[in-house]
N, CA, C and O atoms as CSV, one atom per row, in Angstrom:
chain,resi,resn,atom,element,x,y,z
A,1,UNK,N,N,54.921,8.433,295.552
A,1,UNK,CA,C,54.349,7.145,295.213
A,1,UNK,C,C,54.922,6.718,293.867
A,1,UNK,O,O,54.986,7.561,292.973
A,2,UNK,N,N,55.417,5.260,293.620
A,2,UNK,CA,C,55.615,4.738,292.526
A,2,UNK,C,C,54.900,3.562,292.328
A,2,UNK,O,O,54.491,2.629,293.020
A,3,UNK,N,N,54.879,3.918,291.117
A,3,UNK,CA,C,53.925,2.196,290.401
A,3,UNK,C,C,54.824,1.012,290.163
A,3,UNK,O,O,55.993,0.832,290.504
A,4,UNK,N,N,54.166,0.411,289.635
A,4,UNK,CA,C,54.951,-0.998,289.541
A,4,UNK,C,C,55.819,-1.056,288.533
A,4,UNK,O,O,56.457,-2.078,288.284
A,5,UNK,N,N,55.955,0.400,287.639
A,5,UNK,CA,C,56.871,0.226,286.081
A,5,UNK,C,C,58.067,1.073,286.928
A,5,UNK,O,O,59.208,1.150,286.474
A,6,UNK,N,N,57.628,1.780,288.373
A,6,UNK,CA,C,59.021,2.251,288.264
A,6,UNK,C,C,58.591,4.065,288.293
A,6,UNK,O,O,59.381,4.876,288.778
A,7,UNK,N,N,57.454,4.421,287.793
A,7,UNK,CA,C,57.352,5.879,287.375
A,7,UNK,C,C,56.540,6.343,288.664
A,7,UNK,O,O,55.569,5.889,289.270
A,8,UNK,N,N,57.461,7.573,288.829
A,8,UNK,CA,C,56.864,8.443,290.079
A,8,UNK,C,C,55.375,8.858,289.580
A,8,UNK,O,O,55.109,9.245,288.442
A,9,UNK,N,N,54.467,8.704,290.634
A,9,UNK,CA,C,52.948,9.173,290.290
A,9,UNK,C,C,52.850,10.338,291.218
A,9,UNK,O,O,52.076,11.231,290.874
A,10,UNK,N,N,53.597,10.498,292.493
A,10,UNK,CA,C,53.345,11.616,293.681
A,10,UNK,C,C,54.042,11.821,294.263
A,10,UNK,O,O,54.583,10.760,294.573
A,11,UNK,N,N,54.466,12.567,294.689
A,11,UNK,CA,C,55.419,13.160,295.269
A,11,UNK,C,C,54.475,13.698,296.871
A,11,UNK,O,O,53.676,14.631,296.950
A,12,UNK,N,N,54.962,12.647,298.114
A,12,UNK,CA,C,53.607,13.284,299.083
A,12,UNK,C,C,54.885,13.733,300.120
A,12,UNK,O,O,54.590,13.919,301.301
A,13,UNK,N,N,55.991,13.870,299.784
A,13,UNK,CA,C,56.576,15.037,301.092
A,13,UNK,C,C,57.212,14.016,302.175
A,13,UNK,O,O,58.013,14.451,303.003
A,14,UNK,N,N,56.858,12.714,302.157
A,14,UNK,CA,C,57.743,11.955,303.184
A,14,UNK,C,C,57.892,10.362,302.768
A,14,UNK,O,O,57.126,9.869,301.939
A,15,UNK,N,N,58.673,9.787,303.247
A,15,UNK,CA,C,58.715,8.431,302.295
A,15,UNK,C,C,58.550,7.001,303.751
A,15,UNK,O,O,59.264,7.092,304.750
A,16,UNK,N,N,57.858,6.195,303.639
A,16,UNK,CA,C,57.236,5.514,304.202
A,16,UNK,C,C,57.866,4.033,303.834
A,16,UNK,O,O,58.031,4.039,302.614
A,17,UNK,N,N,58.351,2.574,304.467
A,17,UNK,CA,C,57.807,1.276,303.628
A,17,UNK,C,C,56.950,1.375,303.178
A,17,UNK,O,O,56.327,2.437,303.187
A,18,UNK,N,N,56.438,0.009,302.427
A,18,UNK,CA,C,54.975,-0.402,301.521
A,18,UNK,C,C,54.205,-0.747,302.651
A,18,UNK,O,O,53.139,-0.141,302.760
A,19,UNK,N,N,54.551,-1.751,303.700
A,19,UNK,CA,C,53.795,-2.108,304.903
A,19,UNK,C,C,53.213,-1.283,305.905
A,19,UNK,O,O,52.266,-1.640,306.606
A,20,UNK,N,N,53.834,-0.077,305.976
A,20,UNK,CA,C,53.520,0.905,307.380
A,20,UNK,C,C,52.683,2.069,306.122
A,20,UNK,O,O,52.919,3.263,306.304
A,21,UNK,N,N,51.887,1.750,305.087
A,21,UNK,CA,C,51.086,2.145,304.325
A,21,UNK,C,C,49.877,1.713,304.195
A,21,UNK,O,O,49.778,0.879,305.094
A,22,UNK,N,N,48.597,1.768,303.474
A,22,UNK,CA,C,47.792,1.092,303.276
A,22,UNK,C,C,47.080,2.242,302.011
A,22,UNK,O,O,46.678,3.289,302.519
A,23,UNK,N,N,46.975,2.185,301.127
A,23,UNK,CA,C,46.152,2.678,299.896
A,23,UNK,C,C,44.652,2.165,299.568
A,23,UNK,O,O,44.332,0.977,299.627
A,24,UNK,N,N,43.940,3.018,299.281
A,24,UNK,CA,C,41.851,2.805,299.596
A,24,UNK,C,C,41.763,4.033,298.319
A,24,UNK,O,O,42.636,4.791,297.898
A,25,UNK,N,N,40.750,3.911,298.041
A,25,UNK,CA,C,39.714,4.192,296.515
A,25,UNK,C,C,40.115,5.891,296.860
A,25,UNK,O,O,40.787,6.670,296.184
A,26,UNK,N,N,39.522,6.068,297.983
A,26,UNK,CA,C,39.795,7.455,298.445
A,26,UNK,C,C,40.564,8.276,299.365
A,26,UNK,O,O,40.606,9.506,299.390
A,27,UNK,N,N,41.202,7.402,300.159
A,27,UNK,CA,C,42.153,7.832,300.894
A,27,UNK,C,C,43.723,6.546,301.084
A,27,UNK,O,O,43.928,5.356,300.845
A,28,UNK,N,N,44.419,7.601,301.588
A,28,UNK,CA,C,45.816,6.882,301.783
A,28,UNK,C,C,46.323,6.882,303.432
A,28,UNK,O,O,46.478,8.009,303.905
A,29,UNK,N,N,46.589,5.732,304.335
A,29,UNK,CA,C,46.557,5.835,305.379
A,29,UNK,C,C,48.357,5.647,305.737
A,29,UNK,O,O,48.989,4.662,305.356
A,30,UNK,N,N,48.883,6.623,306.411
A,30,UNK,CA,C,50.387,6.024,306.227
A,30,UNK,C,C,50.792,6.601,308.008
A,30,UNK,O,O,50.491,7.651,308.576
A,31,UNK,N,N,51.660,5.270,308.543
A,31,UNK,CA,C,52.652,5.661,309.423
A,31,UNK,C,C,53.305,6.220,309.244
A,31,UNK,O,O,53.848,5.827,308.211
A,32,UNK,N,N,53.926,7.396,309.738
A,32,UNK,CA,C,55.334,8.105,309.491
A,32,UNK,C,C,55.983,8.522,310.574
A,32,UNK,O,O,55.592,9.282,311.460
A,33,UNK,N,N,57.322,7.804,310.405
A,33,UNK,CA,C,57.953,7.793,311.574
A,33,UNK,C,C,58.321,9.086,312.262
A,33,UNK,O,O,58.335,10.013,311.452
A,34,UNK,N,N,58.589,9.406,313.356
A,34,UNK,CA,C,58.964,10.553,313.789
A,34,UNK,C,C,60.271,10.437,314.196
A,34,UNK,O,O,60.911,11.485,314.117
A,35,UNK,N,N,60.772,9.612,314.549
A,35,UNK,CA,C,62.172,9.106,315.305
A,35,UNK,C,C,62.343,7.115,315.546
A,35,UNK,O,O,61.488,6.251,315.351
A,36,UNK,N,N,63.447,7.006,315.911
A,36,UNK,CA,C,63.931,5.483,315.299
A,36,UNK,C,C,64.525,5.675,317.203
A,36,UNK,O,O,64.552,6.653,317.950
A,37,UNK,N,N,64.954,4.100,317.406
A,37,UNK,CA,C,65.548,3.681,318.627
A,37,UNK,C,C,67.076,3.476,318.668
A,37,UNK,O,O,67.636,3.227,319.735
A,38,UNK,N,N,67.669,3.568,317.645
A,38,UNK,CA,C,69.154,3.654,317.429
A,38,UNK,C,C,69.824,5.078,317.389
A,38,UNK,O,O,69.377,6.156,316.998
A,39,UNK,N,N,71.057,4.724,317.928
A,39,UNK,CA,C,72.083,6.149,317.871
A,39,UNK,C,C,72.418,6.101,316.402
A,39,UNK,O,O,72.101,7.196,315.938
A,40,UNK,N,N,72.859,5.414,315.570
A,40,UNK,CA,C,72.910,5.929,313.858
A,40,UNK,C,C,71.680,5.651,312.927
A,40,UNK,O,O,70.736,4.958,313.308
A,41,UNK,N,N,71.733,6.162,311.834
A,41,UNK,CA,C,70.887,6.218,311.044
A,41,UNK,C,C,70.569,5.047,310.617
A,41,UNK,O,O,71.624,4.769,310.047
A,42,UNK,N,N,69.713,3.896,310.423
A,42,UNK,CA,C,69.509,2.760,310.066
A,42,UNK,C,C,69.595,2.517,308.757
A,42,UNK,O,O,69.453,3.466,307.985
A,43,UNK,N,N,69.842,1.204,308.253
A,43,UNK,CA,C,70.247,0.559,307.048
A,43,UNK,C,C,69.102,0.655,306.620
A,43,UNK,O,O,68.650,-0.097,307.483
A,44,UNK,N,N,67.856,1.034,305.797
A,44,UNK,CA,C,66.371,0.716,305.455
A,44,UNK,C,C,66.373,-0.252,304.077
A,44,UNK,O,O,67.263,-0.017,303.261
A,45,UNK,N,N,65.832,-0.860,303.911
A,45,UNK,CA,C,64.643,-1.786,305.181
A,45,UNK,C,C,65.518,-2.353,305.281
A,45,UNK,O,O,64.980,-3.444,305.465
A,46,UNK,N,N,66.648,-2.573,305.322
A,46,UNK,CA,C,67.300,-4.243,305.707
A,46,UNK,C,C,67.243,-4.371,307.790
A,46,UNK,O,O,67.091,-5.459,308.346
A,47,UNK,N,N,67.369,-3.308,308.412
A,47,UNK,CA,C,67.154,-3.098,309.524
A,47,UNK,C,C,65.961,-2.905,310.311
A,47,UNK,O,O,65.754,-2.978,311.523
A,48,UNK,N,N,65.083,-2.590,309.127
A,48,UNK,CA,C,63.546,-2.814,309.629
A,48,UNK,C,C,63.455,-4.032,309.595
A,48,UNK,O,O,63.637,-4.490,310.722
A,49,UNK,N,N,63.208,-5.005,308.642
A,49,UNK,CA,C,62.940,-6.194,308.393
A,49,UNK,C,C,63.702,-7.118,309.481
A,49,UNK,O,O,63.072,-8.144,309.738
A,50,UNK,N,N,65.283,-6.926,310.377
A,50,UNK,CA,C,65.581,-7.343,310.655
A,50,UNK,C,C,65.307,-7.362,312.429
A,50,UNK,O,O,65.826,-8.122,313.246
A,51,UNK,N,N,64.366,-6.311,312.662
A,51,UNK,CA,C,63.789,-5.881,313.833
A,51,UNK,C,C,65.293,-5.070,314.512
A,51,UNK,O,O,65.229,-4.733,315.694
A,52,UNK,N,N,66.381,-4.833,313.863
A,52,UNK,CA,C,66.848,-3.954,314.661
A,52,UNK,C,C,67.108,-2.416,314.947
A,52,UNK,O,O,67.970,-1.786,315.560
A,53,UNK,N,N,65.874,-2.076,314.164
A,53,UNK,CA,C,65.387,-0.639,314.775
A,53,UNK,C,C,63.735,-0.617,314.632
A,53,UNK,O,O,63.222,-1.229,313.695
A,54,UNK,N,N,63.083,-0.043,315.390
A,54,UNK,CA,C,61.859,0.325,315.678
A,54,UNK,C,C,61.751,2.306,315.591
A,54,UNK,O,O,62.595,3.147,315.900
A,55,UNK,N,N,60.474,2.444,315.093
A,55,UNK,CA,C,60.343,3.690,314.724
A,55,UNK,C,C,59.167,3.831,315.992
A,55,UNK,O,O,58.719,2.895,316.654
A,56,UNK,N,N,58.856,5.106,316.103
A,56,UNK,CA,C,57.708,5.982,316.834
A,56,UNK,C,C,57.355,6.719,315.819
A,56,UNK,O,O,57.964,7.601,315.213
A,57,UNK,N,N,56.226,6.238,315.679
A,57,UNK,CA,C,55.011,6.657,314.559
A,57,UNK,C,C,53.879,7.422,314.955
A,57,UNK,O,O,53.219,7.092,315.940
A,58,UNK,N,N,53.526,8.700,314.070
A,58,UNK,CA,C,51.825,8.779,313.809
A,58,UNK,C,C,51.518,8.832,312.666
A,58,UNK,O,O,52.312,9.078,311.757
A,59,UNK,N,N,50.597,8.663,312.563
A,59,UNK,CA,C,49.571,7.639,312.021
A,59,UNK,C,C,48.717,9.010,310.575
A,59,UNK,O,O,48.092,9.886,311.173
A,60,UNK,N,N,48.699,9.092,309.865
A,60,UNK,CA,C,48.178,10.249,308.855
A,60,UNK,C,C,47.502,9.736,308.216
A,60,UNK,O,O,47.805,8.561,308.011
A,61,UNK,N,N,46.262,10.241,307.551
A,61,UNK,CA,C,45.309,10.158,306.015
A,61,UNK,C,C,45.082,11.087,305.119
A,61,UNK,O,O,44.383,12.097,305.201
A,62,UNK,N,N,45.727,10.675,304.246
A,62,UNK,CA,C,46.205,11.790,303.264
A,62,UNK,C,C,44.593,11.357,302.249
A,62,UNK,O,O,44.465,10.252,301.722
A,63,UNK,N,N,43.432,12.548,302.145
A,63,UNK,CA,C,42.627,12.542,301.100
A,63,UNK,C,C,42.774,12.962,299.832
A,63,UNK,O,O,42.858,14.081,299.324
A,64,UNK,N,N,42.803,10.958,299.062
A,64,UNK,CA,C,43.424,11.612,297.196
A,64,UNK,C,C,42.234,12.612,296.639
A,64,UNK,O,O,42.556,13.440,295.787
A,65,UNK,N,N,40.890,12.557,297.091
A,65,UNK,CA,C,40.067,13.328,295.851
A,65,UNK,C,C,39.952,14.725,297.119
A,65,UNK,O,O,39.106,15.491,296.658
A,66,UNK,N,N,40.291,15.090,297.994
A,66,UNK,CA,C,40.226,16.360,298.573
A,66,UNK,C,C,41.455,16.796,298.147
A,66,UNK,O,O,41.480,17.829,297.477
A,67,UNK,N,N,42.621,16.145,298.431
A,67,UNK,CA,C,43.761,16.601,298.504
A,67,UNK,C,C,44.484,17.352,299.683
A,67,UNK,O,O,45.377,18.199,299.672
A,68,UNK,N,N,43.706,16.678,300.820
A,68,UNK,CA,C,43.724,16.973,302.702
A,68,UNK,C,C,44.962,15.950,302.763
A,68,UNK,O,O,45.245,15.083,301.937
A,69,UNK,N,N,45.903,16.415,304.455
A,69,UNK,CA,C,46.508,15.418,304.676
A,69,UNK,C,C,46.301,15.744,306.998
A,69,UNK,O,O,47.001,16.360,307.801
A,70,UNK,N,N,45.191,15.044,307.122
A,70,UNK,CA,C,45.231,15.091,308.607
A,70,UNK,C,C,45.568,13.949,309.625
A,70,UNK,O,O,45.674,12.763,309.311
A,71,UNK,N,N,45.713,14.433,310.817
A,71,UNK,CA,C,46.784,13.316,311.868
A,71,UNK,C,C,45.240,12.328,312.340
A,71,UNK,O,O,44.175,12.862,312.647
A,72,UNK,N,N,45.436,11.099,312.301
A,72,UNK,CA,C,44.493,9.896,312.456
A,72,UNK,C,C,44.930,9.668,314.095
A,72,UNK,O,O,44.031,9.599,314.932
A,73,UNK,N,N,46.342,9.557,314.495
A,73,UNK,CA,C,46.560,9.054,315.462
A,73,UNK,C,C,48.508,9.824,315.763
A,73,UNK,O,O,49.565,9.335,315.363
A,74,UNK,N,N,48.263,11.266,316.680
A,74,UNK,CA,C,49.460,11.828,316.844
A,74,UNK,C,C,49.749,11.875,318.361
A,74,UNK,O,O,50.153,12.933,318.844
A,75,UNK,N,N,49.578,10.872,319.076
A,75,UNK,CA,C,50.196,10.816,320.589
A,75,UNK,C,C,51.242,10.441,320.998
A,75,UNK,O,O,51.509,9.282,320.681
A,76,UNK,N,N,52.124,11.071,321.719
A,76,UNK,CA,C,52.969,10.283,322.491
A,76,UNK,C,C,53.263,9.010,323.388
A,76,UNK,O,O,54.178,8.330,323.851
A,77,UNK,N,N,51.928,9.130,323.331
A,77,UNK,CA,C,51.738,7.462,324.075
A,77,UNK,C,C,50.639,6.778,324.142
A,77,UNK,O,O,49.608,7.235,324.636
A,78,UNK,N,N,50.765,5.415,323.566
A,78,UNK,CA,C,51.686,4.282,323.652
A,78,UNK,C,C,52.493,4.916,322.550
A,78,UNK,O,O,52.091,5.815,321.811
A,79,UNK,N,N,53.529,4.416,322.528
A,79,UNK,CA,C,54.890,4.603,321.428
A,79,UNK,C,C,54.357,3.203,320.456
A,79,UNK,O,O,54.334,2.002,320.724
A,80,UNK,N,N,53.942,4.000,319.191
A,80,UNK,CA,C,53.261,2.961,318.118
A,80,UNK,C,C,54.815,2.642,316.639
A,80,UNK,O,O,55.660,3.438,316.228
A,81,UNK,N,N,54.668,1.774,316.415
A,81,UNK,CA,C,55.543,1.379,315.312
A,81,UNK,C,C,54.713,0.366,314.338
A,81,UNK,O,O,54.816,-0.850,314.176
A,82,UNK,N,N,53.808,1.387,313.724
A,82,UNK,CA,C,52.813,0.669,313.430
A,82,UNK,C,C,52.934,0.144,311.380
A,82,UNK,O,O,53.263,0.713,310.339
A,83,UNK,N,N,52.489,-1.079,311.746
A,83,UNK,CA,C,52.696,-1.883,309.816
A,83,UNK,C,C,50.924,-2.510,310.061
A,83,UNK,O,O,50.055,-2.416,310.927
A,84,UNK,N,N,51.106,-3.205,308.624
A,84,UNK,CA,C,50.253,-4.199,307.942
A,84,UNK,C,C,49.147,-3.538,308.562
A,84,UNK,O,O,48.851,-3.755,309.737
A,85,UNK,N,N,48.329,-2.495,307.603
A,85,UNK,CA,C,47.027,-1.088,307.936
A,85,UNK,C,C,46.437,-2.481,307.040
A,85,UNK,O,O,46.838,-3.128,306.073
A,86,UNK,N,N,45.203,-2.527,308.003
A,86,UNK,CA,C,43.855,-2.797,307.272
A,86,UNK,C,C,42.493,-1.980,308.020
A,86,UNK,O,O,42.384,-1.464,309.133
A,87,UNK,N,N,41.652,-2.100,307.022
A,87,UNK,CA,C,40.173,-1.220,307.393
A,87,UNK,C,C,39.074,-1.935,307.480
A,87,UNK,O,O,38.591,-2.354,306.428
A,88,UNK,N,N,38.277,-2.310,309.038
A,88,UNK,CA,C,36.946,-2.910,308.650
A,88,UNK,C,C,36.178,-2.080,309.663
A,88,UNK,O,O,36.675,-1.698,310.723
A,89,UNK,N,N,34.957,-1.828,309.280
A,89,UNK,CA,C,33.896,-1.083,309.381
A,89,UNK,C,C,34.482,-0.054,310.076
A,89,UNK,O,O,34.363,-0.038,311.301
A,90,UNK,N,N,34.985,0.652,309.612
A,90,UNK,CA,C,35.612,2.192,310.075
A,90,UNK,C,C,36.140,2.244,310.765
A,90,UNK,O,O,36.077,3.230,311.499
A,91,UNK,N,N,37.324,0.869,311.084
A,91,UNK,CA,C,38.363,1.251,311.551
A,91,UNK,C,C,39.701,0.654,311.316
A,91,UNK,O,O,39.942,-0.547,311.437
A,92,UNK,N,N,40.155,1.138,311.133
A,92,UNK,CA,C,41.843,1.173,310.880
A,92,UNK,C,C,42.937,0.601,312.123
A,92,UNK,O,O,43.608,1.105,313.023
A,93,UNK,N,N,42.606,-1.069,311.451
A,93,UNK,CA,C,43.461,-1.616,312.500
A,93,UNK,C,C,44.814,-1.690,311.869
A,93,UNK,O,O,44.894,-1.687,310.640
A,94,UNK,N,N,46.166,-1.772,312.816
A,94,UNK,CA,C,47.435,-2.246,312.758
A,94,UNK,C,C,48.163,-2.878,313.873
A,94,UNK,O,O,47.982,-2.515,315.035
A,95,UNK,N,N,49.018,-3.858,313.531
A,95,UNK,CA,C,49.969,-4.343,314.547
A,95,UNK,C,C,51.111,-3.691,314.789
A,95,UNK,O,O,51.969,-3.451,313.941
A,96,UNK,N,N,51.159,-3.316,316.235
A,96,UNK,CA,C,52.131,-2.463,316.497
A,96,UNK,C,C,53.520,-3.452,316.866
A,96,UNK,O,O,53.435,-4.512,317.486
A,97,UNK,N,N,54.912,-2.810,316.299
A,97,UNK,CA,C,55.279,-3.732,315.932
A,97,UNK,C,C,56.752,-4.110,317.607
A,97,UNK,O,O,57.795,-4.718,317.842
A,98,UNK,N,N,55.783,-3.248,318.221
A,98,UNK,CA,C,57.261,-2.896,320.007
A,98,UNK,C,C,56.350,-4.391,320.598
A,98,UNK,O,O,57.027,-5.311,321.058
A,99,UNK,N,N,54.706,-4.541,320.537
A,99,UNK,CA,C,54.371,-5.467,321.317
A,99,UNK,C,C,53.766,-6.696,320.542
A,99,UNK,O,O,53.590,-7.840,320.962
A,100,UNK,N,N,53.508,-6.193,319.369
A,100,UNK,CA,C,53.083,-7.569,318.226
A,100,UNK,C,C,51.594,-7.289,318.875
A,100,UNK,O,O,51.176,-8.429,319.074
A,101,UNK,N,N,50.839,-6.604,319.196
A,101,UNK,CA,C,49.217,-6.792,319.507
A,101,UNK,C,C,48.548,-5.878,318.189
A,101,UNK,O,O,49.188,-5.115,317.467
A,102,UNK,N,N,47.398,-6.119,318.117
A,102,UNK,CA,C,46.609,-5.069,317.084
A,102,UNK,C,C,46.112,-4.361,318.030
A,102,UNK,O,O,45.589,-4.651,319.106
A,103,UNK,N,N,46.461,-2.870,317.215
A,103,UNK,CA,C,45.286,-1.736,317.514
A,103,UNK,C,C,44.285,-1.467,316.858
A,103,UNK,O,O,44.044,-2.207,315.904
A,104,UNK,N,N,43.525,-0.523,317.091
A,104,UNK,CA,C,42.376,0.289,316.275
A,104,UNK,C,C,42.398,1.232,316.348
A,104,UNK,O,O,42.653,1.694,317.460
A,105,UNK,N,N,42.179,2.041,315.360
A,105,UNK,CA,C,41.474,3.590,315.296
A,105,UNK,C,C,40.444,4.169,314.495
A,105,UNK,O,O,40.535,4.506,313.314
A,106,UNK,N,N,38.954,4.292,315.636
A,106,UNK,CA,C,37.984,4.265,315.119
A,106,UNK,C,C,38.222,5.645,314.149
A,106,UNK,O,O,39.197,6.329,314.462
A,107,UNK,N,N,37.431,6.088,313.033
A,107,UNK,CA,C,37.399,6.928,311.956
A,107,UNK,C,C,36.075,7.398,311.358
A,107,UNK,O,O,36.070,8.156,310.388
């Protein structure tokens, strides 16, 4: 994790966009891709942004005051490429980004 001056605050073991993230008082909710839809390695983000690669994601919550990191959402199917995490009443919606619909995952 970096702040806005630039200075590393965490080091959490895998690196994510800002969008396929979402940060809360007490926990950190992050997509992380497992694999991409292209035969080479993609340009990041200029190839995200440009929709020409899609990732297969699950879904993790990393607890800042436990210091836990468990799977929210680790299935093979639907194939999720999931951005823009928001949370209302305990659940953790995102738009997946293969069909443009929102999901949920109750919590």
């Amino acid at each position: 994790m970096i702040d806005s001056s630039g200075v590393s605050k965490a080091n959490l073991g895998f690196s994510a966009l800002p969008n396929k993230c979402l940060v809360t008082l007490s926990n950190i909710y992050c997509a992380i891709s497992e694999s991409y839809n292209t035969i080479k390695a993609p340009a990041l983000p200029d190839d995200y942004f440009k929709k020409a690669v899609y990732f297969s994601d699950k879904i993790y919550q990393i607890g800042i005051n436990e210091n836990n990191f468990s799977a929210v959402f680790s299935e093979t199917l639907p194939i999720i490429d999931a951005a823009n995490f928001e949370i209302s009443n305990n659940k953790l919606f995102f738009i997946n980004r293969y069909d443009n619909k929102i999901y949920s995952l109750e919590f």
